[in-house]
C-alpha positions as CSV (number, residue, x, y, z in Angstrom):
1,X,-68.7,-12.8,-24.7
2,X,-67.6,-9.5,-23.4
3,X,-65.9,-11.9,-20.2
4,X,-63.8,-13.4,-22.8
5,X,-62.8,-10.4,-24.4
6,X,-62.5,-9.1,-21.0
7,X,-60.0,-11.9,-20.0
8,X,-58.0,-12.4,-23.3
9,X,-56.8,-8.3,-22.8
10,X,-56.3,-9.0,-19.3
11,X,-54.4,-12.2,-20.4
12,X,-52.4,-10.5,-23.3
13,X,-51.6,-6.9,-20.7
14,X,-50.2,-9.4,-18.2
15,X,-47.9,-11.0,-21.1
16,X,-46.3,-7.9,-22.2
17,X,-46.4,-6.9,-18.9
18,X,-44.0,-9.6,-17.6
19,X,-42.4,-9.9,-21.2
20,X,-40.9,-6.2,-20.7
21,X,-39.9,-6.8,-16.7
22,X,-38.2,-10.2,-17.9
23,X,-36.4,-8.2,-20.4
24,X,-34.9,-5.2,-18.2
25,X,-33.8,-8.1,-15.6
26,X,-32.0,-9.9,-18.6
27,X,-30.8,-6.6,-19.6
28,X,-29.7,-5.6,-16.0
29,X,-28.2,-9.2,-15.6
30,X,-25.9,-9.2,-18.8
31,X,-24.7,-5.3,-17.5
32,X,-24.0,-6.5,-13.8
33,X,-22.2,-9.6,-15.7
34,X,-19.8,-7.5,-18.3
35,X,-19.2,-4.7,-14.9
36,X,-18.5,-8.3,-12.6
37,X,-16.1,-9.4,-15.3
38,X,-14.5,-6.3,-15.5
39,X,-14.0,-5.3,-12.0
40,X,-12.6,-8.9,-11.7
41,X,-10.1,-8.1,-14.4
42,X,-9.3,-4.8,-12.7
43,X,-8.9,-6.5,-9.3
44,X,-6.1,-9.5,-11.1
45,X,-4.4,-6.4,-12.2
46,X,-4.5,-4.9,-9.3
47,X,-3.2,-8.1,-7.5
48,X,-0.1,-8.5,-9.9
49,X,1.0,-5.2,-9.6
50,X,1.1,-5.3,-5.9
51,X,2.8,-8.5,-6.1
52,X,5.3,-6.7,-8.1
53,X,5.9,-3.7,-5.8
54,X,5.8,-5.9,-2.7
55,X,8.8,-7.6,-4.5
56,X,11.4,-5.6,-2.7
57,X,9.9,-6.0,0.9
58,X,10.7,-7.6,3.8
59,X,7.3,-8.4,4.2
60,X,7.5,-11.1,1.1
61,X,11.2,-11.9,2.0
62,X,11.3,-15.1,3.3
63,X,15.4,-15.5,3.8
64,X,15.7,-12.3,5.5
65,X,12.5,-13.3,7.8
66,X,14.4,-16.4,8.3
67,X,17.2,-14.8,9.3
68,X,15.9,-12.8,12.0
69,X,14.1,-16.3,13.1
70,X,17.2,-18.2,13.2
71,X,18.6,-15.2,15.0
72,X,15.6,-15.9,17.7
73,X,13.7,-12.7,16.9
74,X,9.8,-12.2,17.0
75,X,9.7,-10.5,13.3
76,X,6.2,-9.3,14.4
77,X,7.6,-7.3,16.8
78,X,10.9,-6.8,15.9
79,X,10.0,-5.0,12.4
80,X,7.5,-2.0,13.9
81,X,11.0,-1.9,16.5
82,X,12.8,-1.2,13.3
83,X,10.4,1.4,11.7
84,X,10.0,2.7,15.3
85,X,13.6,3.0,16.0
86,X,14.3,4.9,12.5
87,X,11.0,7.1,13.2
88,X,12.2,8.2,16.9
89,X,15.4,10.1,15.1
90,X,12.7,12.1,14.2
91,X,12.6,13.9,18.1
92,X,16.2,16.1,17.6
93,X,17.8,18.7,19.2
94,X,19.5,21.3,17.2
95,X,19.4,22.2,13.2
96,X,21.2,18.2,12.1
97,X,19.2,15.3,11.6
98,X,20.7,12.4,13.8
99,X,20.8,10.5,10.0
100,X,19.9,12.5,7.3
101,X,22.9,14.7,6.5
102,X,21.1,17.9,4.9
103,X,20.6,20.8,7.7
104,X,16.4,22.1,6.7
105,X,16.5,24.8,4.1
106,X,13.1,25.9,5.9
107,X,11.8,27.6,9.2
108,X,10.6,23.6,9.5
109,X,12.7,20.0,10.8
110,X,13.7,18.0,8.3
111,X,11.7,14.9,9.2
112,X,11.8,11.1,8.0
113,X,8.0,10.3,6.6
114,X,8.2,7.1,5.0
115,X,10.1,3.9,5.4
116,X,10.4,1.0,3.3
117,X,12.4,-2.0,4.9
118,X,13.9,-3.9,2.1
119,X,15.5,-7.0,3.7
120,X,17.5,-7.8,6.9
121,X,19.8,-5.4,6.6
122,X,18.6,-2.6,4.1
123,X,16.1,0.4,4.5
124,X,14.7,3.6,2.4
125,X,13.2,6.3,3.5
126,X,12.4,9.6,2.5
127,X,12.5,12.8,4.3
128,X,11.6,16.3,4.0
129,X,11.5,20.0,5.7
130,X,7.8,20.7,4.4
131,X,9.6,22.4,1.0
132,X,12.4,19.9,0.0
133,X,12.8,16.3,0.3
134,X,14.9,13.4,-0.7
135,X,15.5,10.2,0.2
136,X,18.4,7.6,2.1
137,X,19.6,4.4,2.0
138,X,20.3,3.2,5.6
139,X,21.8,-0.4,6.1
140,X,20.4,-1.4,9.9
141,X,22.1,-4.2,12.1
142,X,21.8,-5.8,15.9
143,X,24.6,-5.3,17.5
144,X,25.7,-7.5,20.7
145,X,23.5,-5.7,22.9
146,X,20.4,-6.4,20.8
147,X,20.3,-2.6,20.1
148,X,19.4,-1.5,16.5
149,X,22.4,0.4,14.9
150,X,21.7,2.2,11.8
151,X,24.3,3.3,8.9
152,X,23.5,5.9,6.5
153,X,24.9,4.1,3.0
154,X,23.9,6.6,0.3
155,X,21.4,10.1,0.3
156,X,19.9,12.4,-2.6
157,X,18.0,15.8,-2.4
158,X,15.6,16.4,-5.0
159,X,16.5,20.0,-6.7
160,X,13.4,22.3,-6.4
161,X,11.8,23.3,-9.6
């Protein structure tokens, strides 16, 4: 009798038991679901709105890419060249930038930081001196001699609050 007894508790503390550690997995389960669904909502937001920015890119271009191709140019290389070539006015003698016509207000260069290639023949960028910064509009072209000539189109200095 008592081994009945004994075995019917040890039955029923194993059912309530496993009842309670099938229910926090269940739990845990639904709360890794909702967090998986929302993370993948969060990562198709994130998705469209880099589609969006990358609109204006020569990266997504596929004319101007094309155009450098049917020119006979590597775009793989040819785009860092671009970049590079904008980024080495950075090494300047004097007070003037080589392209960005504002002299530094500061003891500091004024010095291009970031550049944004549009298409096959327009770029942004934006400079600074450490204290005030603005931004260009550069139209780029090869010339004969498969050089990189650069054009400043249009410029703005942010006012300093």
């Amino acid at each position: 009798m008592y081994l009945f007894i004994f075995s019917v508790l040890l039955i029923i503390f194993q059912y309530v038991n496993s009842k309670n550690i099938i229910d926090k997995y269940e739990k845990d389960i639904k709360t890794y679901k909702s967090k998986k669904e929302k993370y993948e909502k969060d990562i198709s937001q994130l998705e469209e709105e880099k589609f969006e920015l990358s609109y204006f890119s020569i990266d997504n271009n596929e004319e101007a890419l094309t155009y450098f191709e049917d020119l006979g140019y590597d775009t793989a290389t040819l785009i860092p060249a671009i970049i590079d070539g904008l980024l080495s006015m950075n090494v300047y003698e004097g007070e003037d930038h080589p392209i960005v016509p504002f002299a530094s207000m500061t003891s500091s260069k004024i010095l291009i930081n970031k550049i944004k290639i549009l298409n096959h023949k327009w770029i942004i960028a934006n400079f600074t001196d450490g204290k005030h910064w603005g931004e260009i509009f550069v139209n780029y072209e090869i010339d004969e001699k498969q050089e990189l000539k650069y054009t400043l189109t249009d410029y703005f200095l942010y006012p300093v609050n």
